[in-house]
N, C-alpha and C positions, 0 to 999 in steps of 0.2 A: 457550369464549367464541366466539360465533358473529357475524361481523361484519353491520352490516345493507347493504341492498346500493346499490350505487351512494354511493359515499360519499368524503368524505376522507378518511382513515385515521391517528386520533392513536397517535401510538407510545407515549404515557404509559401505557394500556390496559392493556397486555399483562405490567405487570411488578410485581414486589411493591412492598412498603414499603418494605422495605431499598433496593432500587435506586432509589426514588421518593423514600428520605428528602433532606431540602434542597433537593427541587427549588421553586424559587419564579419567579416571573415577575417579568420586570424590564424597562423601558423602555430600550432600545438604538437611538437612530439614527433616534428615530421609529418602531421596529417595540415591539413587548411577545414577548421572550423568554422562554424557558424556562431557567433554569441553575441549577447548583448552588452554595445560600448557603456549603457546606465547601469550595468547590474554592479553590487558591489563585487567585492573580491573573494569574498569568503564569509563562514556565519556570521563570524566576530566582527567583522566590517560592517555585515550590516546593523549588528545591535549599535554600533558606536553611532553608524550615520543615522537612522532611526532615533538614538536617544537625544542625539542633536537637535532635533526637530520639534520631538515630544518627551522630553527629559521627563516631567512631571507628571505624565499622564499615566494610567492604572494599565499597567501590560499586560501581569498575569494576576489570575487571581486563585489558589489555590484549592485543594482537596478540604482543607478545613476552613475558606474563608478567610484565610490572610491574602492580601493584598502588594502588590511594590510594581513601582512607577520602574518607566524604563529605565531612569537613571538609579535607584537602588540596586535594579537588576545587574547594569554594567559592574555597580561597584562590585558588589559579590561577585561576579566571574572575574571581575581584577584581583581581588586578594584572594579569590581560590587559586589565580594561575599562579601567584607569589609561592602559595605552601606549595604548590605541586611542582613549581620550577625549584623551588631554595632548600625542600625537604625531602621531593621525592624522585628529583633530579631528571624529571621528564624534559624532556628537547625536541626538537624538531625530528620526527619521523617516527618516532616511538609510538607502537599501539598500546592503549588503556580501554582496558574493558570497563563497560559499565552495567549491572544488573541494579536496574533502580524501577520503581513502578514512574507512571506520572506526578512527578511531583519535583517541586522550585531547586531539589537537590540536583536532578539529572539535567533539569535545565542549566543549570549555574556549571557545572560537572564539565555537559558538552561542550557550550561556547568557551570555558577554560582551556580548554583541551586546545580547541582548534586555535587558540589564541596565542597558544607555544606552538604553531604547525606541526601540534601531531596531530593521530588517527585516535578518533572514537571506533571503537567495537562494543555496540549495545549487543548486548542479550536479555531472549526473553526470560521475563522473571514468571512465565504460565510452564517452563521446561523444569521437569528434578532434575535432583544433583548428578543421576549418571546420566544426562543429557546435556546437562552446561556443563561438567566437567571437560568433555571432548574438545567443545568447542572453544574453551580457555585453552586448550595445550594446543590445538589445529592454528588459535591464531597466534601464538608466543608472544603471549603481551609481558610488557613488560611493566603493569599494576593493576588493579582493579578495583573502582571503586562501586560497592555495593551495599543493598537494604541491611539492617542490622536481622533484618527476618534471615536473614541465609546464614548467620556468624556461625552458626555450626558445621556448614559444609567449607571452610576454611582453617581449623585449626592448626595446630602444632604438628599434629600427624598427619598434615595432609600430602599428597607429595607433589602438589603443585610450585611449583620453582618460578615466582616472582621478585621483583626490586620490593613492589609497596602495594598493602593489602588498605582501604580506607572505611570505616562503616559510617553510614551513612544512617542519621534517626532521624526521619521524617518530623516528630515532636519535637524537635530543638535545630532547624535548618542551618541556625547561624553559629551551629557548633562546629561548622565547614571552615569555619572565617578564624576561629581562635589562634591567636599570638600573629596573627599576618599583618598587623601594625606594624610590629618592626620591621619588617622584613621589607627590604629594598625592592623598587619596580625592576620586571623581568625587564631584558633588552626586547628590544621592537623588530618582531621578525614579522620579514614580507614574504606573504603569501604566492606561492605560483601558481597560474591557472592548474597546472597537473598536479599539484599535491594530493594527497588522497587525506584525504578530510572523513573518511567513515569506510569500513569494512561492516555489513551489513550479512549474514548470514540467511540464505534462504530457510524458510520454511521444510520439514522433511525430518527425516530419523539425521542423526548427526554423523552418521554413515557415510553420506550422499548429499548433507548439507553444506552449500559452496560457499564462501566469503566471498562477498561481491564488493567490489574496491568500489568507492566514488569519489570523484576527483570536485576540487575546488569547480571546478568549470563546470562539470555533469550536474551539481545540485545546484547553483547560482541560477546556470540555464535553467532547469527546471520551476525554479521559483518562481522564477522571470516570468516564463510562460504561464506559469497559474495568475501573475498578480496582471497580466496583459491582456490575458483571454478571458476571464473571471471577473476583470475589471474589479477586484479588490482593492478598497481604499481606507485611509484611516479611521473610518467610520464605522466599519466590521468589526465585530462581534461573532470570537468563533468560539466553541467549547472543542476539548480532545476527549473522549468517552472511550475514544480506539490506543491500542498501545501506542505508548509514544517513541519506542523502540522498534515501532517497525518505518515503513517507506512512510505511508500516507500521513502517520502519525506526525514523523519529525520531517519532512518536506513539505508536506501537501498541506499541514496546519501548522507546527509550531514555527518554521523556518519562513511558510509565506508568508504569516503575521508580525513576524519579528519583523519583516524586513520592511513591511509598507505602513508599521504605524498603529495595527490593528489591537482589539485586547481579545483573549486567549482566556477560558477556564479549562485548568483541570480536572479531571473526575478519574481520581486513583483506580478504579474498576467502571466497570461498565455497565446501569442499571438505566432500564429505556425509561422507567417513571420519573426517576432523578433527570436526564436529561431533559425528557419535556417539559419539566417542571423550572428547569432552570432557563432554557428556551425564552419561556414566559417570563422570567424572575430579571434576568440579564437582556432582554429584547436581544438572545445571538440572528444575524443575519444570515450566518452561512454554516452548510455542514457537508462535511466530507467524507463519507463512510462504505464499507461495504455492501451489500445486499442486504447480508445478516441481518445489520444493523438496522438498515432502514423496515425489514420486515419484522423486526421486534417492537419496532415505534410503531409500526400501523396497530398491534395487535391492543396499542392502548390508546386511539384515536378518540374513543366515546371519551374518553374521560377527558381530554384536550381539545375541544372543538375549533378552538379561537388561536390560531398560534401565525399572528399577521405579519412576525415581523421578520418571519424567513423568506429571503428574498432570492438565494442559491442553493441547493442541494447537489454533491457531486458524488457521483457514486463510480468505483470500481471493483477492481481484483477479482469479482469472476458475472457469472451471464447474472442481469436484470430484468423479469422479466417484464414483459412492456403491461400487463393488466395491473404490477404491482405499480409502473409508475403510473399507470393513468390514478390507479386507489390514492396515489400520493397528490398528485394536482388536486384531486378532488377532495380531497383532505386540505390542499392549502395552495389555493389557485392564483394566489401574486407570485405561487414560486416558480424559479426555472429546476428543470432538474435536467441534469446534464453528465449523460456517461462519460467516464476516463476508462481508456484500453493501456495499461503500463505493466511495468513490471519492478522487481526490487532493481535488476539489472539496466532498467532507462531512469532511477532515479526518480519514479514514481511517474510521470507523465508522455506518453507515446504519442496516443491518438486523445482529442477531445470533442465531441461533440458543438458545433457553432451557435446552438443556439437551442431553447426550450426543444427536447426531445420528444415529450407530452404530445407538442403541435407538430410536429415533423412527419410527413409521409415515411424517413427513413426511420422511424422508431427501431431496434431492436438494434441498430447499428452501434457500435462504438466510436464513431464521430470521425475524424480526419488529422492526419498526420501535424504534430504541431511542429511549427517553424527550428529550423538545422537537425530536421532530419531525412532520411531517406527511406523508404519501403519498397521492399520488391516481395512477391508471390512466387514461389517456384515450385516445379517436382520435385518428386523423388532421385532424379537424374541432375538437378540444378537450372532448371532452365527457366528461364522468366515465363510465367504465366501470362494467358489475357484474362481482363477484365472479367469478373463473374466465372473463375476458375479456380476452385478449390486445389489449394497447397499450401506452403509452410510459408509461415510470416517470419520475414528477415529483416532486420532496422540495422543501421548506420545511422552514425550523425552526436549530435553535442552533446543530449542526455545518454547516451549510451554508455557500460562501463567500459574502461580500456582491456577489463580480463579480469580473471578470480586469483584470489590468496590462499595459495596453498603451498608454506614454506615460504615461498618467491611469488610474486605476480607472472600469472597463467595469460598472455594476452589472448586477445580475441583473434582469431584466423583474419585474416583481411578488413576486422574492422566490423564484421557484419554479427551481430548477434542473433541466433538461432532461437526463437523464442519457444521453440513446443510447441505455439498452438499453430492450430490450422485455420486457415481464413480465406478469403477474398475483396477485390474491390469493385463496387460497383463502378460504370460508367462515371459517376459523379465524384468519388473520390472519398467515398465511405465505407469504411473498415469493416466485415462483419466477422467474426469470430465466431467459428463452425463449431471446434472442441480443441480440447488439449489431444496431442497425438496421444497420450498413450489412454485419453477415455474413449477415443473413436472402437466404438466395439464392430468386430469382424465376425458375423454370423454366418457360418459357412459363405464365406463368400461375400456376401452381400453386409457391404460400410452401414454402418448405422449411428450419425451423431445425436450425443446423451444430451445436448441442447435441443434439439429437436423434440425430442420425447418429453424433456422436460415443461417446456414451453405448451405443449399440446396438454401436459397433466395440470397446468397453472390455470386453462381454460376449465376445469369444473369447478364450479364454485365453492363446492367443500373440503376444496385440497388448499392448505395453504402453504405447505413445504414438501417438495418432491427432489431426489435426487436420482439419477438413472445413472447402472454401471453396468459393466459387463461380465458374469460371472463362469466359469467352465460350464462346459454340457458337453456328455461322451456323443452326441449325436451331431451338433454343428460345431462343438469345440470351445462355443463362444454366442452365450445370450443373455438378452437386455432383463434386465432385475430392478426394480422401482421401492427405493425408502421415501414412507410418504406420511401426513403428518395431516390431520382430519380438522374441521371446526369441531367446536362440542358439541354432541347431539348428534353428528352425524350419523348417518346406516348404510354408508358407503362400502362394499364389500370387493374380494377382490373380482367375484364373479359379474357386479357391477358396473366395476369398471372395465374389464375388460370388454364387455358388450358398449358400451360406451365408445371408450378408444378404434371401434371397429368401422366406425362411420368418421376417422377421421385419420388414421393412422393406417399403414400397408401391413398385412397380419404378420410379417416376420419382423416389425419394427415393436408391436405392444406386449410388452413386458414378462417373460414369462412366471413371474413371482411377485407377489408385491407383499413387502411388509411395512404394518402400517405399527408408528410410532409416536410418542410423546415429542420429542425431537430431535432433529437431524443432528448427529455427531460433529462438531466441530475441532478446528487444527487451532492449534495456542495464538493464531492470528485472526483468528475467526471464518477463517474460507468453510466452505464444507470439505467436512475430513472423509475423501471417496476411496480412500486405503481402507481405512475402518470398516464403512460402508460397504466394501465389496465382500471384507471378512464376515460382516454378519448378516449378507445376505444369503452369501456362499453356503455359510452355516444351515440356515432354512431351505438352500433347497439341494435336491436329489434326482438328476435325470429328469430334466423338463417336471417334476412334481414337488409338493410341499412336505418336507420331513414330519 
């Protein structure tokens, strides 16, 4: 299929009937959505329809090895919602913060919440106290339920002004549940597609970090599409190893397995030996992770040779680069692996890849617009681009959020969300993602995207982690600078590489600085942290030279 040019770009397009079946259009807010007539209504809908199904089956199974069937799971979140509707008087529309790591508390915690339609606001439990602080008063929740690891930044003197503070000890779960025998079943409130079911704070200093609203309808949709396009069935086998407070965590794993049936391990932190290990232990089928992640698992492949029973691997949140996926196939060649282009604000899923990227001529792509939504490419000026023309990626459509929380709901200008990055579409209708705007570095003049450079340093064999930013120079204002991350043994130097990069890159694109490290700084979600990275590049260098 060959797109026509300068256009909006429906995602409906590009996908079969199976992933197209149910999808109908429905009046939301004044807008006409795209969503699907099968999906349930909200999380709590789908634990109840799912436990219908598979009452007795093993859903989650925890950080120490306990175990509960989807129907113990409902029960706990029925008598959490009892203490939290009869004691701490939550209702419909009230935000509750939750700082919890992964584990059966934050699960039981969120579907409670949503089950009295109010708002979850997770936060990460990787930020201190004077960085969740902010973001507890930005979102004016009115309780918080949190790890007993934090009881100290809550006291008597603190001057956080809540209804109900809850602690939460992982070693005693069902201390959540105490006296909610007596207590009478909450009344039965119906969910509306637009409720906002989760305020999700991005990534960033707490400064400048937005509270992203997601509506009943934005995460449902997005589930949808993963368990359509994924073809995820009760048969999956997934582990969470990634925060379960962030998007991918709680959409892209714990919300798409609740809803189709699947079973679900948690791993309170994230250690790649324990997950491969478990891989094998648990036969998981499917995993969902960042780059990070997946180039953490490579780096212990000897020890894991036989790992047959992964069948999907889905990767997003920033560039992959395509020698790490071929390492990946050939590491475990029944799997598909398949990039996702999303963000917190489409509710984890945007573009997805149709099929093994590995065998794809479009490898490096981020796949194609998923179904009820829209794409356009534009200037600087606003203007739809053509095909194979670098500008700003714009989305419309079901996953998208309605706007940010800040005080009130900030809507979105016309619906369209601005996503920062820069991209284009090929002819065929494949996403590529150039850079974020503000890493595109400007060298007197002359654009230079840090995916580009990046991708070119992944081509020598003894570089296994490289980050490329742009750092001051009193001479072009603005040059490329390389964090990069060696095999052992290597004698790679920067003079090296530079003569290297010369035979494949244009001389004002290779790097004027390279510092080579143990490993690349990461942000409390695991992206690379290219704030940091800039700071301690900047640090090392002086006017085109090495301090």
């Amino acid at each position: 299929m060959k797109l026509p040019n300068q256009t909006i770009v429906n995602g409906d397009i590009f996908w079969n009937s199976d992933v197209l079946h149910s999808l109908k259009s429905y009046p939301v807010k004044g807008d006409i959505l795209e969503l699907y007539e099968d999906s349930p209504k909200s999380f709590y809908a789908s634990l109840v329809q799912s436990t219908g199904r598979f009452g007795d089956k093993i859903c989650i199974t925890d950080d120490s090895g306990r175990q509960y069937t989807y129907r113990q799971l409902l029960d706990m979140v029925d008598a959490f919602s009892k203490h939290l509707y009869h004691k701490c008087d939550v209702r419909p529309g009230m935000r509750v913060g939750l700082l919890l790591y992964n584990t059966i508390g934050f699960c039981v915690s969120f579907l409670a919440i949503n089950k009295l339609n109010s708002t979850s606001v997770p936060l990460s439990t990787k930020y201190r106290e004077t960085e969740v602080i902010p973001l507890i008063k930005k979102a004016s929740l009115s309780g918080l339920i949190y790890d007993e690891g934090f009881s100290q930044w809550f006291t008597d003197s603190s001057d956080i002004q809540m209804d109900f503070f809850l602690s939460y000890n992982d070693a005693a779960p069902s201390a959540l549940l105490e006296g909610t025998e007596e207590l009478s079943d909450v009344p039965v409130f119906k969910p509306d597609p637009a409720d906002i079911a989760i305020i999700m704070f991005t990534s960033g200093t707490t400064s400048y970090s937005k509270g992203v609203t997601m509506t009943n309808y934005n995460t449902m949709h997005a589930v949808s599409v993963y368990r359509k396009i994924f073809q995820v069935t009760p048969d999956d086998i997934t582990l969470i190893p990634v925060p379960i407070y962030h998007v991918t965590g709680l959409i892209g794993l714990l919300s798409l397995f609740l809803s189709t049936g699947g079973s679900i391990i948690l791993h309170k932190f994230f250690d790649a030996r324990r997950v491969l290990h478990d891989v094998s232990q648990y036969g998981i089928t499917f995993i969902h992770a960042a780059p990070t992640v997946f180039s953490l698992l490579l780096e212990q492949k000897a020890d894991f040779p036989n790992l047959t029973s992964i069948r999907l691997m889905a990767c997003g949140s920033s560039n992959m680069p395509s020698k790490k996926i071929l390492e990946l196939k050939e590491w475990m060649p029944q799997a598909e692996f398949r990039t996702v282009y999303g963000l917190t604000e489409t509710s984890s899923p945007a573009t997805i890849f149709p099929c093994d990227v590995s065998q794809s001529p479009y490898i490096g792509s981020s796949g194609q617009p998923v179904p009820g939504t829209f794409f356009k490419i534009v200037s600087d000026t606003g203007e739809i681009l053509p095909f194979n023309q670098v500008g700003a990626i714009l989305i419309k459509g079901s996953v998208v959020t309605p706007g940010y929380y800040i005080d009130s709901l900030v809507p979105l200008r016309d619906g369209w969300l601005d996503t920062g990055d820069l991209g284009y579409f090929n002819e065929e209708g494949y996403l590529y993602i150039v850079d974020r705007k503000k890493d595109m570095i400007n060298r007197g003049g002359e654009k230079i995207c840090s995916i580009d450079v990046e991708n070119t340093l992944y081509d020598i064999p003894d570089i296994t982690e490289a980050a490329v930013v742009g750092i001051p120079d009193e001479k072009y204002g603005e040059v490329p600078a390389a964090m990069i991350c060696l095999k052992q043994g290597s004698d790679l130097t920067s003079e090296k590489l530079r003569s290297m990069l010369k035979e494949k890159l244009a001389s004002f694109q290779i790097p004027a600085v390279f510092l080579i490290v143990d490993s690349i700084p990461l942000t409390p979600n695991s992206k690379i942290d290219k704030k940091k990275i800039r700071q301690l590049l900047s640090q090392n260098f002086t006017n085109g030279g090495r301090k």
